[in-house]
ROTORSE-783520 format. One record per residue: x, y, z of N, C-alpha, C, O, CB in turn. Coordinates in steps of 0.001 Angstrom, whole numbers, plus 500000, padded with zeros to 6 digits. Glycine has a CB too. Layout:
XYZXYZXYZXYZXYZ...
//
This chain:
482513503015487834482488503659489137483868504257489418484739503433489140482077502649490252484456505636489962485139505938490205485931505512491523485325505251492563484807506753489939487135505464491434487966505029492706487529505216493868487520504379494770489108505566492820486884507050493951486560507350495065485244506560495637485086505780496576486474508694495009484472507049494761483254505987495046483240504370495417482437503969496260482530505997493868484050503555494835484316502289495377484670502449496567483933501799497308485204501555494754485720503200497298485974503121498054485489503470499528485922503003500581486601503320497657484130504734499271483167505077500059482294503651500269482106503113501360482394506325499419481768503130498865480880501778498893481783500749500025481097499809500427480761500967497052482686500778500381483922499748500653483349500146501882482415499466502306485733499924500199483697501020502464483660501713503562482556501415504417482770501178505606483700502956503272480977501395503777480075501249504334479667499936504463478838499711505345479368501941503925480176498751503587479831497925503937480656497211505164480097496443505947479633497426502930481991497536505241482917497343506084481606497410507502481080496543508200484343498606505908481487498934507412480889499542508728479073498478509612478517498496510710480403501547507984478805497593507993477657497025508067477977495476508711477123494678509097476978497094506620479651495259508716480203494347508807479944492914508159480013491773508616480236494409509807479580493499506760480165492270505720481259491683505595482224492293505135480172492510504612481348490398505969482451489777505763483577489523504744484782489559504990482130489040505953483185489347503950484009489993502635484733490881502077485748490797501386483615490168502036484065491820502470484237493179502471485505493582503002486345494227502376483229493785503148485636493075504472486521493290505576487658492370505411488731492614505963485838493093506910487494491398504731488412490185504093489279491272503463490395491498503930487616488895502876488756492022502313489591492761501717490361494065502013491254494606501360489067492887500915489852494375503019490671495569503971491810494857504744492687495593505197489588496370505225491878493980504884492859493569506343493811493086505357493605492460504317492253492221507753495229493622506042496498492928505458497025491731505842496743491361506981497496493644505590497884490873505013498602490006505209499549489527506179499797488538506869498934490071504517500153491207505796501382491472506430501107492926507143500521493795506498502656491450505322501612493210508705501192494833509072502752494996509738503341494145510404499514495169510435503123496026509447504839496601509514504731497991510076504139498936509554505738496741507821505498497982511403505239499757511192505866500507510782505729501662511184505086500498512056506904500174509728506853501152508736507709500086507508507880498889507739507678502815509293508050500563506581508944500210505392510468499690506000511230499028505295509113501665504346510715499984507047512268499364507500511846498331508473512867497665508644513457500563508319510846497803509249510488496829509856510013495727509344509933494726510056509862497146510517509617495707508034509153494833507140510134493524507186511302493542506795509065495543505753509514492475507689510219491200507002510349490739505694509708489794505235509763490240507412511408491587504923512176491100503419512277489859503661511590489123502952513714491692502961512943489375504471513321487697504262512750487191503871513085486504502906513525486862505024511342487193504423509550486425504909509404486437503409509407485514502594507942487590506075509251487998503248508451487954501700509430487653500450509113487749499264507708489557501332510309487384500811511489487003499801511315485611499750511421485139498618513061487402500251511022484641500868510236483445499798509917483073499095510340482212498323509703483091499622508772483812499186507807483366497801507787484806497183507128484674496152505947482666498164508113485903497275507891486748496328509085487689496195509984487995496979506666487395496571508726488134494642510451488284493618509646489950493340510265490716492602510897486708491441508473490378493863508318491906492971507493492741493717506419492139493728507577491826491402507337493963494463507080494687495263506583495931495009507300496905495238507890494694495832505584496056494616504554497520494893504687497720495596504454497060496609503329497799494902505339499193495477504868500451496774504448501730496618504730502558495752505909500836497637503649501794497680502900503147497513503458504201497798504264503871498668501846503277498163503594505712497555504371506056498083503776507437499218504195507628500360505332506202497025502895508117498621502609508977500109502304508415501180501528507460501152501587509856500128502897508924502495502901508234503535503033507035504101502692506646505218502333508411503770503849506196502742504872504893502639505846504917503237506227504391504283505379504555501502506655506170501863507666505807501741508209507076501966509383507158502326507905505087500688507232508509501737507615509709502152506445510583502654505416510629501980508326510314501103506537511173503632505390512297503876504701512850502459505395512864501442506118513682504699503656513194502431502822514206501090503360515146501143503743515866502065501291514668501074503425515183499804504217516132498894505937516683499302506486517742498997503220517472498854506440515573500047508194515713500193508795515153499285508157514246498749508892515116501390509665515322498949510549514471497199511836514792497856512803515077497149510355515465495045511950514768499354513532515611499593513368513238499962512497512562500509514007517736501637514834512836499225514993511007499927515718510700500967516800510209500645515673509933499020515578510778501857516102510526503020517960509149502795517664508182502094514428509799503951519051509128503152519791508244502736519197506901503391519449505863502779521195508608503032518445506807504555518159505661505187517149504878503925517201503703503562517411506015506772516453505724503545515077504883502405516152504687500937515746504034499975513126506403501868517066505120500940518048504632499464518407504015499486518443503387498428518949505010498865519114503423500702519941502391501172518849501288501460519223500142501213520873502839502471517995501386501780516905500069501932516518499576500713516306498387500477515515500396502661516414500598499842515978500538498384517262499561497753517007498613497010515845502282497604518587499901498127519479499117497200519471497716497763519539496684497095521004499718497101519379497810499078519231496373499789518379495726499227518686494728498575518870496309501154517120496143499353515742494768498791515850494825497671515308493873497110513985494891499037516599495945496635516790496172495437517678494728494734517816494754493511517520497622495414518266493491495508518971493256494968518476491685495007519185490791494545520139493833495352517174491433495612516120490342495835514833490536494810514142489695494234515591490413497454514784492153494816512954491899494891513331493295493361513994494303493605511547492615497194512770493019491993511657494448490995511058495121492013510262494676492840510109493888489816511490496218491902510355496688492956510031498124491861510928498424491074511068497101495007508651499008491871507969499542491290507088500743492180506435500361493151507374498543490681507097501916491880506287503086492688504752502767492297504612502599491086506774504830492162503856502678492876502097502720492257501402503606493094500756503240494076501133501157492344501584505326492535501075506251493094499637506467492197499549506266490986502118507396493185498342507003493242497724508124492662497972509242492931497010509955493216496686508143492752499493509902492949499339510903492262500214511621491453500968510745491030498963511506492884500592512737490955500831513178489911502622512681489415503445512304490249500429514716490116502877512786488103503760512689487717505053513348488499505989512900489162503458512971486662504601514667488064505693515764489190506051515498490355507127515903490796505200517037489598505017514600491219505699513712492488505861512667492318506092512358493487505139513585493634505956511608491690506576510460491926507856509813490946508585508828491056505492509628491967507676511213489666509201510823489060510139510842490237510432509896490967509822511969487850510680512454490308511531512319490860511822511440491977512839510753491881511663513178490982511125511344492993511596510197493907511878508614493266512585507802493863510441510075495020511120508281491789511497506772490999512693506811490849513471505874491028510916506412489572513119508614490283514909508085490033516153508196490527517269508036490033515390508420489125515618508609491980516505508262492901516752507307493543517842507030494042516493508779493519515242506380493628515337505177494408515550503941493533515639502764493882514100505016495242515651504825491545516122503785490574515146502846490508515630501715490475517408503131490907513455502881490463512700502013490234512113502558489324512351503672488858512055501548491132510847501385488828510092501893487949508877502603488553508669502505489762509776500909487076507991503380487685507204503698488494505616503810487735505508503431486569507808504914489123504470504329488447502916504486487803502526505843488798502515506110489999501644502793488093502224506496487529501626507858488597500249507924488307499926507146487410502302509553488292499171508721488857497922508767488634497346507533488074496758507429486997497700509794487897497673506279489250497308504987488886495958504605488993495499503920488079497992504150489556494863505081490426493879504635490048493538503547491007492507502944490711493993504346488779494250503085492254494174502857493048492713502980493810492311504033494304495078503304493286492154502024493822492415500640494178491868499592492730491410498454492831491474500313495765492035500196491724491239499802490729492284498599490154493466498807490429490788501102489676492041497572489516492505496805488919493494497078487903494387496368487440491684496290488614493127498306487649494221498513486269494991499122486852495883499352486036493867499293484875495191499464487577496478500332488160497346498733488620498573498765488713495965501741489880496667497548488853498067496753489430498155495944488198499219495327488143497973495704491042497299495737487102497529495076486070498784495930485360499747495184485177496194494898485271498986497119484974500108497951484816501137497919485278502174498040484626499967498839484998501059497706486816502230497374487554502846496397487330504075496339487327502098497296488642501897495253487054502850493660486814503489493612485578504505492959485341501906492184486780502668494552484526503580494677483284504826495135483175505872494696482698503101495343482485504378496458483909506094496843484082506973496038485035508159496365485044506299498360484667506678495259485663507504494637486538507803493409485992508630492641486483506987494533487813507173493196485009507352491364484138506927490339485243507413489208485218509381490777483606505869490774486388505772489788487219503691489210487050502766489602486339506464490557488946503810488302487981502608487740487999502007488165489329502545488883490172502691486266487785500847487624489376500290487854490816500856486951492011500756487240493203498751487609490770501240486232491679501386484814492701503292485413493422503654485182494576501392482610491264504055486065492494505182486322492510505524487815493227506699488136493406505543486129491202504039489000493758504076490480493858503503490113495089502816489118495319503323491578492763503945491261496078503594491908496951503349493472496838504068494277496247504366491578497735502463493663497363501914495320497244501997495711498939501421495104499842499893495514496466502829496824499061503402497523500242502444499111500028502345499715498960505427497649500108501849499511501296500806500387501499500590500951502981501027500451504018499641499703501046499813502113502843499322502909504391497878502619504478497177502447505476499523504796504471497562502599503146495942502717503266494940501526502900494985501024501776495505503844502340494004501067503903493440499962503774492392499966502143492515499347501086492635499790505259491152501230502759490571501237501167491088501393499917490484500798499025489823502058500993492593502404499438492729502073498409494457500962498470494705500345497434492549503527497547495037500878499152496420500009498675495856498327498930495691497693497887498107500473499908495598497689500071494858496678500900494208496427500242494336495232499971494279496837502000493479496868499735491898496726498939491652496379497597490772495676497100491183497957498913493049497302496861493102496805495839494059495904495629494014495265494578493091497573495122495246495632496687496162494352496503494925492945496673494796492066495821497629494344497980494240493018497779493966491836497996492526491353497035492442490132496908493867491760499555491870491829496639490734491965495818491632491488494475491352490349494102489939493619495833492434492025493870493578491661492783494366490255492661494820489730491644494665492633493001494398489759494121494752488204494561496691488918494942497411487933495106494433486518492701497168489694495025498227490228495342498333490185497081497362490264497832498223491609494641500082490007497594499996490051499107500189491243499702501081491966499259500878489231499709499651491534500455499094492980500917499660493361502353499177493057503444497363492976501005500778494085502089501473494739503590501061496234503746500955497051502831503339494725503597500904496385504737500549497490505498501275497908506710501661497144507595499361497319505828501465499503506665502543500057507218502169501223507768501647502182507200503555500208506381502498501082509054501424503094509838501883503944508702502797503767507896502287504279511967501249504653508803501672506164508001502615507089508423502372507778509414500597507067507919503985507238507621504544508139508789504303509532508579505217510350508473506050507992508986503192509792508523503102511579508736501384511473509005500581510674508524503685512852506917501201512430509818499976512760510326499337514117509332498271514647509642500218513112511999500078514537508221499799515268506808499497514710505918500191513879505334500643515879506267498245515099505591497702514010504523497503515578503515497761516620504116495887512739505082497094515673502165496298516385501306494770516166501238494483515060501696496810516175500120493994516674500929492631516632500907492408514716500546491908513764501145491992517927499574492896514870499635492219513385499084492454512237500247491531511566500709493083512778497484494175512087500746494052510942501640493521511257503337493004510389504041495565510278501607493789512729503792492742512705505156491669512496505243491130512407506346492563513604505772490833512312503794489277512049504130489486509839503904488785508949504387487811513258502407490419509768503219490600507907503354491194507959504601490827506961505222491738506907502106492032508732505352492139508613506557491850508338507597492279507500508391492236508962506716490653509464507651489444509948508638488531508351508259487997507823509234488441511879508020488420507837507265487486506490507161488213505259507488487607504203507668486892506256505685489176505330507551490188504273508099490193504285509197490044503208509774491441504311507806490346505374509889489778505079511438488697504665512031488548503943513016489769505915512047487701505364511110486587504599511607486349503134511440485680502481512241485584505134511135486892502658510422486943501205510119487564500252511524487011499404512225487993501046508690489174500927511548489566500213512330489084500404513625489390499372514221490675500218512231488436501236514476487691501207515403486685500137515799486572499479516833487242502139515269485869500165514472485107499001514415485290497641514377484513496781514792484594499098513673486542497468513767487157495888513511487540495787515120487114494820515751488795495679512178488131496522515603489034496438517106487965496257517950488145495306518710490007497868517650486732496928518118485483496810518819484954494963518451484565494169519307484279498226518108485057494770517423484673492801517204485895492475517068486165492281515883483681492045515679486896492305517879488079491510517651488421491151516627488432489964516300488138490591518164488750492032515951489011491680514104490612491857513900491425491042513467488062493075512809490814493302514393492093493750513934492004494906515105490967495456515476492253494228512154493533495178515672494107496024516456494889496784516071496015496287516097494546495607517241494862498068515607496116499390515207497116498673516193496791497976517153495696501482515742498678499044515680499564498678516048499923497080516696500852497022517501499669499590516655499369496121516428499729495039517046500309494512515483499434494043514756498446494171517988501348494547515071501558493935514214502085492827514008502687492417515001501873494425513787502127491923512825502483490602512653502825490481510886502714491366510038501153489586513271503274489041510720504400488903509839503438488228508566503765488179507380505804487859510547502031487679509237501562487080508020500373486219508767500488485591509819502809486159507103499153486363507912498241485795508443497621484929507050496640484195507167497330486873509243
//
């Protein structure tokens, strides 16, 4: 089954409100953005950090690095492996890997298993030891927590998506509408760990 398709299937059962289902959408950890994140927290127990990067860590399709996201990068850089796990192309996520000096996965495949089994390789880490940092519930959320990985989630900072993530967008809202309608989960109320 293709990524996309899992993730439509995801979608509808969410909407049917299978429990399970919705187990695997909801994060661990919800941050509103990549600099609010409690490092400390996840520096506990975890030594290795997936991140996603459109609308992570930079608007779609920007590669210009801001000094504030380099400097965060050398900071957690000096606790945590940390690793890029994009779907998408090479041409965008080198360059931003070697500025922020990580490793990286392009056209990973998200939310699929092999895209984080790859990741832990290159990172020499385990599951019990990674956190996976994300915008999007069906594919980052979905595939951290389904994977047994801890799963932070972070608003999106750009309201520009490309074709592929405004339509996971546009279904993410509807999701979270629905969770917020049964007291499940609230956009913006965030917290450190559930």
């Amino acid at each position: 089954m293709s990524k996309n398709s899992e993730m439509l299937k995801s979608f509808f059962k969410v909407l049917k409100g299978d429990k399970t289902e919705i187990d695997l959408i909801l994060p661990n950890m919800y941050a509103s953005s990549v600099y609010s994140i409690n490092y400390k927290l996840l520096n506990k127990k975890y030594k290795n950090l997936i991140f996603d990067l459109d609308n992570t860590l930079l608007p779609v399709g920007k590669i210009e690095v801001n000094e504030e996201l380099v400097n965060l990068f050398q900071k957690i850089g000096k606790d945590f492996n940390i690793c890029l796990v994009s779907n998408n192309s090479k041409e965008r996520v080198l360059p931003v890997a070697k500025i922020l000096e990580t490793g990286y996965l392009f056209k990973a495949g998200k939310p699929k298993k092999e895209a984080f089994d790859k990741a832990l390789i290159l990172l020499d880490a385990t599951k019990e030891n990674t956190a996976v940092i994300g915008d999007q519930m069906l594919s980052d959320i979905k595939g951290a927590n389904e994977y047994g990985l801890f799963s932070v989630m972070v608003e999106p900072i750009s309201n520009i998506h490309d074709f592929k993530t405004k339509t996971n967008r546009v279904l993410q809202k509807i999701m979270i509408k629905k969770l917020e309608k049964k007291g499940i989960f609230k956009e913006k109320e965030f917290y450190d760990g559930k």
